[in-house]
N, C-alpha and C positions, 0 to 999 in steps of 0.2 A: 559461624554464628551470624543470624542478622545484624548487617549496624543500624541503630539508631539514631539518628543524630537531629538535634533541632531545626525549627526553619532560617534561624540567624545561621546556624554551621553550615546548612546547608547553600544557602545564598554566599556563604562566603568563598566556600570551594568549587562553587561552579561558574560566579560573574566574575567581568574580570576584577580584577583587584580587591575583589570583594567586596566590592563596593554598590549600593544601590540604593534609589530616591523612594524614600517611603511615599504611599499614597494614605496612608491611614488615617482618618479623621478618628475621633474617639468617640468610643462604641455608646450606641441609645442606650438609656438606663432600662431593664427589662426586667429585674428581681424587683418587689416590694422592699424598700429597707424595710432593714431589722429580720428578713425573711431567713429559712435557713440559705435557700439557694442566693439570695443574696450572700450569703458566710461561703458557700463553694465558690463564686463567683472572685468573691476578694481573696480567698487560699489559692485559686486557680492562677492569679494575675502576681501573688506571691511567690509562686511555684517556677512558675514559668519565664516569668521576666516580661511575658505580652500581657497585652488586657483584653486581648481575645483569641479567639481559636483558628486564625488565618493572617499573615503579614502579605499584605500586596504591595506590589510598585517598579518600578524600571527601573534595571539595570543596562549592562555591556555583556553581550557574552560572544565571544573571539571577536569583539569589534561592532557588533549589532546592536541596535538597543531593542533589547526585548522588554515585555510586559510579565511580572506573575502572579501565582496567587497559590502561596505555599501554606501548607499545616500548621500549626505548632499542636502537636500531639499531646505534649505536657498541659496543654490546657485541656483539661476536661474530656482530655480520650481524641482531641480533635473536634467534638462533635459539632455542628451547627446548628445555630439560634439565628433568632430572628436578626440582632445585628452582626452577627457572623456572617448569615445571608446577606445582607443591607455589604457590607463591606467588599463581599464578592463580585456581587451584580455591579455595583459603585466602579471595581477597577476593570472588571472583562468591557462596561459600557465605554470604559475611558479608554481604554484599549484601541476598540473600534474606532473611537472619536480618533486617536492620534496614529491609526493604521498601523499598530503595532504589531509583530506577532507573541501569543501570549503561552506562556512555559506554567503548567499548574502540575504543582506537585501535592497530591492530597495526600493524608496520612491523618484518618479517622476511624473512629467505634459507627459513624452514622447520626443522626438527627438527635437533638440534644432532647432527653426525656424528663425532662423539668421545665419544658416549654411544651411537648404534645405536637397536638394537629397545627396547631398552628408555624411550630419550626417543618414540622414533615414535610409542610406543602411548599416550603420554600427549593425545593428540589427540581419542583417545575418550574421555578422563577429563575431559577439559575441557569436549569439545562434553558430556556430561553433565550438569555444573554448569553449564552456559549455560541447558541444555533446562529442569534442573527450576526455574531462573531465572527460565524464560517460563512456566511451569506455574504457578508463582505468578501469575500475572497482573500480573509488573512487565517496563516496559517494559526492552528490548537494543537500543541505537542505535551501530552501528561506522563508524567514518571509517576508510578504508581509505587507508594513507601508502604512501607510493616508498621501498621495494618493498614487495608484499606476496606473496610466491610462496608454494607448497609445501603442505608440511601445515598451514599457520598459515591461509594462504585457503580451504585443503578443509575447514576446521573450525569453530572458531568467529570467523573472518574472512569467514563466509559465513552466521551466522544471523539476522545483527539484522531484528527489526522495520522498521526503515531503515535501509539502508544510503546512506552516503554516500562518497565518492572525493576524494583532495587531484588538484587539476587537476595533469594529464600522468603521474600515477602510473603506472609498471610497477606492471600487478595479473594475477598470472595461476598457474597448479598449476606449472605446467613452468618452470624459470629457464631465460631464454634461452641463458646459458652452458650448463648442464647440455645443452639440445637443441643445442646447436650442436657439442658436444665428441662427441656420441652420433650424429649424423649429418652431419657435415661442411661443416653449412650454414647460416646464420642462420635466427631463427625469422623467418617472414615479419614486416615492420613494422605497425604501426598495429592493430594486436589486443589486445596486454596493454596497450594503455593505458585508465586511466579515462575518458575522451572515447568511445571505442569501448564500452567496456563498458556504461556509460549509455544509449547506443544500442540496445544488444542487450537491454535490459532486465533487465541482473545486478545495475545498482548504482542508485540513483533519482534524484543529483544529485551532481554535480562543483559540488565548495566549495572554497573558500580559507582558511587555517586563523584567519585574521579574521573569517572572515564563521561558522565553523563555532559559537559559543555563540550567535546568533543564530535559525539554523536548527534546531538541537536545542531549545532553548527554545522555539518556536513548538511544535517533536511535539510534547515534552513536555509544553504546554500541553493536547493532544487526549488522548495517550497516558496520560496521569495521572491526567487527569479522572476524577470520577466520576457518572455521569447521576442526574439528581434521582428519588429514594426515592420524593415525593408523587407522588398521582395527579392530572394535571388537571383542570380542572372544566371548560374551556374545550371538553370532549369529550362530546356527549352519547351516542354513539353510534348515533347514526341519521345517515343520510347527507342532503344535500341535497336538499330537493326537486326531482324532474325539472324543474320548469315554471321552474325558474332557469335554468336553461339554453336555454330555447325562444328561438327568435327567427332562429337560422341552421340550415341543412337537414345533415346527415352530409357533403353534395360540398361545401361553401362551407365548413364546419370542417374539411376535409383541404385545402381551398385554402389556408384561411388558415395551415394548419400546413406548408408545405412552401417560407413563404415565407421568402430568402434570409435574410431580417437578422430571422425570427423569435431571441429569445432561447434560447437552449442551457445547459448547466449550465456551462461557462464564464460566462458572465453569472448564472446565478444564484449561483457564490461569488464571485464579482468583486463584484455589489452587494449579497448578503445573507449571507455568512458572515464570519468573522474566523477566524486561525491557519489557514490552509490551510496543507499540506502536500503538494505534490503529489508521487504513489511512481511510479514507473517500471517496466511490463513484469510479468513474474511473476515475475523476480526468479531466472528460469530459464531465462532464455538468450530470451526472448521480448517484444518489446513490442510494442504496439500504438495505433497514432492514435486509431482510432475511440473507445477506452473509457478512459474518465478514472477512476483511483483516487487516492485524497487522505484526510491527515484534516485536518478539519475541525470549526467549531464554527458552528452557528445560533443563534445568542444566546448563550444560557448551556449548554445540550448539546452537549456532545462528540459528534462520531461517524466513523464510514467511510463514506466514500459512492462508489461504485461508479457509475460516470454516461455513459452513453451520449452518446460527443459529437458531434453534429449536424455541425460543420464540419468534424473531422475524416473522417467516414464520408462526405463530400458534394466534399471532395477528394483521390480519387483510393486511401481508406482506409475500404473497407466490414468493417462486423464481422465477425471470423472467428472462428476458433478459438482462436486465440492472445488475442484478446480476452475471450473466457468464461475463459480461465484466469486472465486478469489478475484479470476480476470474482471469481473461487473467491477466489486470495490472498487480495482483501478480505474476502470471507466467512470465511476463517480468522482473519485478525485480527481483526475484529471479535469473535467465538468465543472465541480467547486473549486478548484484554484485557476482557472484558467488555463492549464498548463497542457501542451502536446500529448496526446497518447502514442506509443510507440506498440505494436503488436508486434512481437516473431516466432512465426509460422514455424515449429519444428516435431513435429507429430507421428508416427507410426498409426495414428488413428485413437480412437476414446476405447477408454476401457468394455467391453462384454460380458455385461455379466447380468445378473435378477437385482442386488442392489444398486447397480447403476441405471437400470430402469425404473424402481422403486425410487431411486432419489430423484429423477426427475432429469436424465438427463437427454431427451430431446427436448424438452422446456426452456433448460438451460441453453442448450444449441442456441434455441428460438431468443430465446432473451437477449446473449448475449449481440446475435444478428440486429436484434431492433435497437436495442442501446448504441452500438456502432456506428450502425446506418443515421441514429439520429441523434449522437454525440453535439453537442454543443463546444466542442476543442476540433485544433489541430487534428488530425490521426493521419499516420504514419504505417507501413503492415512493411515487414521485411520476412522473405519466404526463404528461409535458411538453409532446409533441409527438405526431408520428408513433410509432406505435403496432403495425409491421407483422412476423407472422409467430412463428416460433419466438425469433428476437431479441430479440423485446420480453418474450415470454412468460419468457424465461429469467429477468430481474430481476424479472417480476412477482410473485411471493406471498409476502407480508407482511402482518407484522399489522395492518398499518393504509396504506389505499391514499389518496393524496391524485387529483385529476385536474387539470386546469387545463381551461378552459370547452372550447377547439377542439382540442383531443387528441384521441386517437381509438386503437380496440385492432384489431384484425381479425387474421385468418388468413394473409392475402395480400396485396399493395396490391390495391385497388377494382376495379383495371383486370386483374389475374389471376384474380382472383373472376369479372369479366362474362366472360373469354373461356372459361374452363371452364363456365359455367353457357348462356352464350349464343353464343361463338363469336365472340366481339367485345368489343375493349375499351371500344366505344362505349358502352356503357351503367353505368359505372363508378358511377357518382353513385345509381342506382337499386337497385344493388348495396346499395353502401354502407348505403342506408337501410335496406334488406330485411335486413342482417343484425345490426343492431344495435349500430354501431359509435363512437358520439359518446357524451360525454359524458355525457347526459340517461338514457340508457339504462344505461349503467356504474354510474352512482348510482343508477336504479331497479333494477335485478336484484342490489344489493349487490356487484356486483363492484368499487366505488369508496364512499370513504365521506364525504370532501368533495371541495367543489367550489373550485377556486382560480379566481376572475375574472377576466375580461380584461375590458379598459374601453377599446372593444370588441374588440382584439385586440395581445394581444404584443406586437407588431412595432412596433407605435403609440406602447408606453406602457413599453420593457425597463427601464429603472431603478423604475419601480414597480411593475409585476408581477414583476420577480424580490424587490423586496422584501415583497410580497404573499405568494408561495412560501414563503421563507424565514419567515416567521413562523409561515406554517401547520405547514411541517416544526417547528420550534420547539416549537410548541402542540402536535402531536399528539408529540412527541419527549418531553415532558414527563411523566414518570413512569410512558411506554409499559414493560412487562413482557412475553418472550414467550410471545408463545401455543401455541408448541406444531401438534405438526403436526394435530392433531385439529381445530385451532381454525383454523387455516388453513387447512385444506380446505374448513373447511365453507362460504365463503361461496359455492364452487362448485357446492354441491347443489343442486337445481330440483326 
């Protein structure tokens, strides 16, 4: 069964000691005395213990001082009025002012209906102080509580950075009474709840309000971060030498990368990062298996990493379209916080098929090429694996490309290459060579600029080449600045 629990219970079990600095001034007079909704107003303030239908203010949570602006549900369904509004805007602006990051936990029926148009439109007063919130570059992290319907979920109940969901939460625009009094008939089950929604890629994880300062403290650890100012020295800027790589042909390094229990970027933040955070979907109604988004940290850098995941594209979940847009979100956050993008490259190629053309996915390709090429962060590309097509190319250009030895980049797999050129898949591996596509090559034509090793391949050695990886993202992570889309083009000229 859902818990419900108030905005004091709630601030209690999530900051530390329970403790937190009210910001609340006391609420404008907005009922008529003598009115009735003045008599709901005073049974609501009786009811509830608040005098209004939000408690904001700062707290500690694992040591951080954050900002919030939680429900109390018991008043009036949640709903918001005019100085309900007035109270929100009051502490997200002081937020801003004190560079805080801000934790909103809503749990509302929607716009309070004994106030009208005049409470509705405050929905756009608020999602504005959310935006220029984020505009500052501090993190917006919302827990979404039972209920959240209405204007409170069209607004700033739907902007955070991450979003999270209390398990079995009713979360949805339309209140299932409201559609059932308006048409005769329940709204279908199992939609507006958070378990579905997660699914759908609207909300990133369904938490428990226990487990919930555990989770935000992990973001907030990436989210807040700030990447190191110096430049490394550990970079000389010259790429590996080719002849590091000699010893296996283009077909035997796409052998070795296709094989099952090769490492994927699951195993490279399983053994080499800390604070992962993994996001869910675009956060627009979309998710996808194949493409992993998360933040993360490699040592001491923060970052977003956008990651092509091998096992999910290999059962039954080839990259689509919906997957580039998952990859875009990260390029935006990344964008609004400041923070490193990390791409890796691990691909069999995008999905084939009428609805992947119908969703748009040469658009996507194209989008996600222009977004990269003129990212406003860091960016970072590690070439893990398989390397095939428009897929891979999309997270490829960034300012600093890593390779791992038996990776490999191509146009097409090997074997679509021989039967256009020869008429036959048979000659895949000659292909391969002829066009340039391993490792050796990538570092000599500057399209890679180091080399990650295998000893002698992945599959062999996963907890120490992924922590191989991880360090090298670290090392080149350190004091990377972007370059600029002039500066990323250029390793392509010949």
């Amino acid at each position: 069964m859902t818990e419900r629990v108030g905005a004091r219970e709630l601030l209690r079990r999530v900051l530390d000691g329970g403790e937190w600095e009210s910001w609340d001034a006391p609420p404008a007079e907005v009922a008529a005395p003598g009115s009735a909704y003045a008599a709901e107003l005073a049974a609501a303030r009786e009811r509830s213990g608040s005098d209004e239908a939000v408690v904001t203010g700062a707290g500690r949570l694992r040591g951080r001082r954050v900002a919030f602006v939680v429900s109390e549900f018991r008043f009036l369904a949640g709903s918001i009025g005019l100085a309900t509004a007035d109270r929100i805007v009051a502490a997200v602006e002081r937020a801003t002012a004190e560079g805080l990051p801000l934790l909103a936990a809503p749990s509302s029926g929607g716009t309070r209906m004994q106030e009208g148009t005049a409470a509705f439109v405050q929905m756009a007063r608020i999602a504005a102080a959310v935006m220029a919130h984020r505009a500052a570059g501090l993190p917006y992290l919302v827990y979404l509580r039972h209920p959240t319907t209405g204007g409170v979920f069209a607004s700033w109940g739907s902007l955070g950075h991450v979003t999270a969901a209390e398990p079995g939460a009713l979360i949805g625009f339309l209140g299932p009474r409201v559609y059932e009094g308006l048409y005769g008939e329940p709204f279908p089950e199992g939609v507006q709840v958070a378990e579905n929604l997660a699914a759908k890629g609207l909300v990133d994880a369904v938490v428990g309000i226990d487990d919930l300062a555990d989770v935000a403290s992990t973001a907030l650890k990436v989210l807040c971060a700030r990447p190191s100012a110096t430049v490394a020295d550990a970079y000389s800027g010259q790429a590996a030498k080719p002849d590091e790589t000699a010893g296996d042909t283009a077909w035997e390094s796409i052998e070795r990368s296709r094989r099952a229990d090769r490492p994927g970027v699951r195993e490279l933040l399983r053994h080499g990062a800390a604070d992962v955070t993994p996001l869910s979907g675009t956060g627009q109604g979309e998710a996808e298996p194949g493409l992993l988004l998360a933040l993360a940290r490699f040592g001491a850098e923060p970052c977003v990493l956008v990651g092509q995941d091998r096992r999910g594209q290999r059962t039954g979940h080839p990259l689509g379209p919906a997957g580039l847009r998952v990859a875009r979100r990260g390029m935006g956050l990344a964008a609004e916080l400041g923070l490193p993008l990390v791409t890796v490259v691990d691909t069999p190629g995008a999905v084939l098929s009428a609805e992947a053309e119908e969703g748009g996915l040469a658009g996507e390709i194209a989008r996600c090429l222009a977004d990269l090429i003129t990212l406003a962060a860091p960016t970072l590309c590690l070439l893990l694996g398989e390397g095939t097509g428009g897929a891979a190319l999309a997270l490829l250009p960034a300012d600093r490309v890593l390779v791992a030895r038996h990776a490999w980049l191509s146009p097409l797999p090997p074997e679509g290459a021989s039967v256009i050129v020869h008429r036959t898949p048979d000659r895949a591996g000659e292909m391969a060579a002829a066009q340039g596509v391993r490792s050796a090559e990538l570092l000599r034509n500057g399209l890679a600029d180091e080399l990650v090793d295998e000893r002698p391949d992945a599959a062999d050695e996963p907890e120490a080449f992924c922590r191989r990886a991880a360090a090298a993202v670290e090392r080149h992570l350190h004091g990377l600045t972007p370059g600029g889309p002039a500066a990323r083009q250029a390793r392509y000229r010949h």
